[in-house]
C-alpha positions as CSV (number, residue, x, y, z in Angstrom):
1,X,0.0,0.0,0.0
2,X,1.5,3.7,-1.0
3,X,1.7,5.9,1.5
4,X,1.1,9.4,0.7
5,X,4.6,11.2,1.7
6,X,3.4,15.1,2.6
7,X,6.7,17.3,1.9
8,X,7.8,19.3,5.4
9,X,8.4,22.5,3.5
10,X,5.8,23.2,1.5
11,X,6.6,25.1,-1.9
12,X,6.1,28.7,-2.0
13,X,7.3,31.5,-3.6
14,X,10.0,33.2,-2.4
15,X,9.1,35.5,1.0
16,X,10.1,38.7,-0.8
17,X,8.6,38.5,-4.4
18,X,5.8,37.1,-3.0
19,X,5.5,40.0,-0.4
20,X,6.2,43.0,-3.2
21,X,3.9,41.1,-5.6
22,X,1.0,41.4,-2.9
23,X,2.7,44.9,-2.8
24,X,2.0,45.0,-6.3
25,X,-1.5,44.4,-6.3
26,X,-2.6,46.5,-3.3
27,X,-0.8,49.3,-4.9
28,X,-2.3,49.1,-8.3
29,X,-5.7,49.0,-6.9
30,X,-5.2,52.2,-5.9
31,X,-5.9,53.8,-9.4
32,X,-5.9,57.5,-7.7
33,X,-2.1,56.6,-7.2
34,X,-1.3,57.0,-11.0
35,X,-2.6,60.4,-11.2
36,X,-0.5,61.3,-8.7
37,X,2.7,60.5,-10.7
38,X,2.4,63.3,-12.9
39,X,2.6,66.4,-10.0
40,X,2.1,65.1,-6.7
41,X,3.4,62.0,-6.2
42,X,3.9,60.8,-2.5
43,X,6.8,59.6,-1.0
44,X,5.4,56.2,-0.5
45,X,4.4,56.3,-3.7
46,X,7.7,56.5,-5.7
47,X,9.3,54.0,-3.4
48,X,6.8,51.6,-4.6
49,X,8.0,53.0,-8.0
50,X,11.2,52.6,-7.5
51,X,10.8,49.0,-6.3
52,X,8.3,48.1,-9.4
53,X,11.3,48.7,-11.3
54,X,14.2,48.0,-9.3
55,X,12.7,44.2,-8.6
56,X,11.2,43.6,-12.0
57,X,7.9,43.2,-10.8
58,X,6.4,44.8,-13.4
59,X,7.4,41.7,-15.7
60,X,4.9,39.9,-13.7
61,X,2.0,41.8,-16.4
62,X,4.8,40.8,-19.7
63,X,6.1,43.8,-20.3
64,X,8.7,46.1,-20.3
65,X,9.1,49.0,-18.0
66,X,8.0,51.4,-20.6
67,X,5.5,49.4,-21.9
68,X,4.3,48.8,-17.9
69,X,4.4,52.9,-17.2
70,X,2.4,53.3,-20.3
71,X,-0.4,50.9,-20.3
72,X,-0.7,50.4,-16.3
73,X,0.5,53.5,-15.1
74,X,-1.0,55.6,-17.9
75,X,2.1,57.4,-17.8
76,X,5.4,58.2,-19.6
77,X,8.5,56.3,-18.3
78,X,10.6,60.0,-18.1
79,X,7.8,60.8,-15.5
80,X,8.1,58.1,-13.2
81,X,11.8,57.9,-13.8
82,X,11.8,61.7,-12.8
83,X,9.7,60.8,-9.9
84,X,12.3,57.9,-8.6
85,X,15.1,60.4,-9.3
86,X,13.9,62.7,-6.9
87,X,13.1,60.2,-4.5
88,X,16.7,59.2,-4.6
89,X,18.3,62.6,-4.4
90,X,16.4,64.3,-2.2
91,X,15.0,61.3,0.0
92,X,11.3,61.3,1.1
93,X,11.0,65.0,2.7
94,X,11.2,66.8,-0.7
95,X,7.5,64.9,-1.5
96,X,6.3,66.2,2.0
97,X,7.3,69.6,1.1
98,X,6.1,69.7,-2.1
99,X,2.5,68.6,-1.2
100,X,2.6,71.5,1.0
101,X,4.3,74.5,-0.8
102,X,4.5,73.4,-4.1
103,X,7.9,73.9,-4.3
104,X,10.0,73.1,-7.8
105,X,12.8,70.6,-7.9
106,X,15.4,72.9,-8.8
107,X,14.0,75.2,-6.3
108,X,14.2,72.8,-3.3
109,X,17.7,71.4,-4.4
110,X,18.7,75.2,-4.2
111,X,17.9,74.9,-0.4
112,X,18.1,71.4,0.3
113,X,20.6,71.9,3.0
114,X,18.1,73.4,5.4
115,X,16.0,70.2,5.2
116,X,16.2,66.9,7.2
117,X,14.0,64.1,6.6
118,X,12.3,65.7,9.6
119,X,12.3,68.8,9.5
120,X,13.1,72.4,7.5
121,X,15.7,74.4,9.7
122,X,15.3,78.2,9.4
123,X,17.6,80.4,11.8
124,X,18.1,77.7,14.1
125,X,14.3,76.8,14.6
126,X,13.3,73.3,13.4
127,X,10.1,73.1,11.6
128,X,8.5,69.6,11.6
129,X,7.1,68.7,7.9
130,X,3.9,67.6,9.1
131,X,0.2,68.4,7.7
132,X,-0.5,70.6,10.3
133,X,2.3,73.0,10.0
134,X,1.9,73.5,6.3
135,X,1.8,76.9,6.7
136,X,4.9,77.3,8.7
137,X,6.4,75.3,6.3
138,X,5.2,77.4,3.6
139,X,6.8,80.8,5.3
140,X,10.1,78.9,6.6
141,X,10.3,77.6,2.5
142,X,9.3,80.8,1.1
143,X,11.9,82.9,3.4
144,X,14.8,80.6,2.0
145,X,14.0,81.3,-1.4
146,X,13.6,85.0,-1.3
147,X,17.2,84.5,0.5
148,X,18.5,83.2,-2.5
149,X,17.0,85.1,-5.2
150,X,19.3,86.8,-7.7
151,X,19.6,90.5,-7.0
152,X,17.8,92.1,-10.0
153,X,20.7,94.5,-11.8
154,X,19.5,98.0,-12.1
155,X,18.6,99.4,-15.6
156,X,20.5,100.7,-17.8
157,X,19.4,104.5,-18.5
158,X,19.8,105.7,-21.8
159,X,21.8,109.1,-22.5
160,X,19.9,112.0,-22.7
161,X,21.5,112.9,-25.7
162,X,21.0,109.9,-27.5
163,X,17.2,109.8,-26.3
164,X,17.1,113.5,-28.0
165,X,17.8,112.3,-31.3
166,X,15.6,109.2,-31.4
167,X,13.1,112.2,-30.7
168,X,14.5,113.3,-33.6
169,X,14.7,110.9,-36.1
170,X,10.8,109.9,-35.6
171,X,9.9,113.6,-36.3
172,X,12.0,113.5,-39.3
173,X,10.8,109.9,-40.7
174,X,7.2,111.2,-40.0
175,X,7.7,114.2,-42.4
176,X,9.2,112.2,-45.3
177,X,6.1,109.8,-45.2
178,X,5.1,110.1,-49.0
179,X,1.2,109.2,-48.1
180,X,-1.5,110.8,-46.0
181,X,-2.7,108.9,-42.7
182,X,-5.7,107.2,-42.5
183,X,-8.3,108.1,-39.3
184,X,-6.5,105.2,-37.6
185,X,-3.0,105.5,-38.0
186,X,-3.8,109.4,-36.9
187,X,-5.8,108.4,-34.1
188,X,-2.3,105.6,-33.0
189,X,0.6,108.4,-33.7
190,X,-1.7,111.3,-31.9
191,X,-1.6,108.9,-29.0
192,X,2.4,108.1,-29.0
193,X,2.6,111.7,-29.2
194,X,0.5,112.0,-25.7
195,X,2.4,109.6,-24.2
196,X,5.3,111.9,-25.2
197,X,4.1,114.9,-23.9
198,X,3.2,113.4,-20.4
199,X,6.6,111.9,-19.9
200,X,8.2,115.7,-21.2
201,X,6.0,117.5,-18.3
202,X,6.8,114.7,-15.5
203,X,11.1,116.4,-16.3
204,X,9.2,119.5,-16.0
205,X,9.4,120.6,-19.8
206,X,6.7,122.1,-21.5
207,X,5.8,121.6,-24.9
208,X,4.4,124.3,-27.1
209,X,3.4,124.3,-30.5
210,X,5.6,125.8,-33.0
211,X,3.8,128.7,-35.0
């Protein structure tokens, strides 16, 4: 009589695919998550990214990774790429601030160095980045940048003299125009030549007509 032999170590799959394939599937129910790719993609949601790709799960739907961001994620690869990128150059806290300031990559690696994965540090004073202190977050993020921002360089004046004989040149290429002016073009140059005469009083000069 054959004895049924029952194995002691029953075959599964192995603990980790089979715990980031549940992952998987969990994850991709949450269809709200892809939309979230394009512009506000959580934290937790490029380190599932980044662990679809980095673990090849995605071959589990026989594709590639671009085909897999394309017909599952119903977005471009470059975007979730971009998304994993920032994950793994600024770590989780540049998600948390960006869902609460709206901040720019290049913008927040411009003032990265004030951020933990805790915290944003202004002056000394640690901020937590937590939900509830969005707006503190918002003013300690907003204070760095103005910080940083380029100094505008001051205009470059024209010479008086020079600006006198523009003055002069329009007079002069309005008096060799061969053809009258319709009511419209009158109606445009009689307004430029307001314009003119309010800037002339503002220096103080006043223009008369010449007899």
């Amino acid at each position: 009589m054959k004895k049924l032999i029952r194995s002691e170590k029953p075959v599964t799959a192995e603990p980790d695919l089979l715990s980031l394939s549940r992952s998987l599937g969990r994850w991709m129910g949450r269809r709200d998550a892809f939309g979230l790719v394009a512009g506000r993609c959580a934290a937790a949601d490029a380190e599932a990214l980044r662990r679809i790709r980095e673990d090849k799960i995605y071959k589990q739907f026989q594709r590639t990774w671009a085909e897999f961001c394309t017909h599952d994620l119903h977005v471009a690869r470059r975007s979730v790429d971009r998304e994993i990128g920032y994950l793994e150059e600024f770590g989780p806290a540049y998600f948390h601030v960006r869902q609460m300031t709206h901040i720019t990559a290049p913008e927040y690696r411009s003032i990265a160095a004030h951020f933990t994965q805790e915290n944003v540090i202004v002056d000394g004073t640690a901020v937590a980045l937590l939900p509830e202190h969005s707006e503190k977050v918002a003013a300690a993020v907003a204070g760095l940048l103005k910080q940083i921002e380029p100094k505008q360089p001051k205009p470059v004046g024209v010479p008086f003299d020079a600006l006198v004989k523009r003055c002069r040149s329009v007079a002069e290429m309005l008096a060799e125009l061969p053809e009258a002016l319709d009511p419209q073009q009158q109606i445009a140059l009689a307004d430029a030549i307001a314009g003119l005469r309010a800037a002339a009083a503002g220096l103080g000069v006043l223009v008369f007509d010449r007899r």
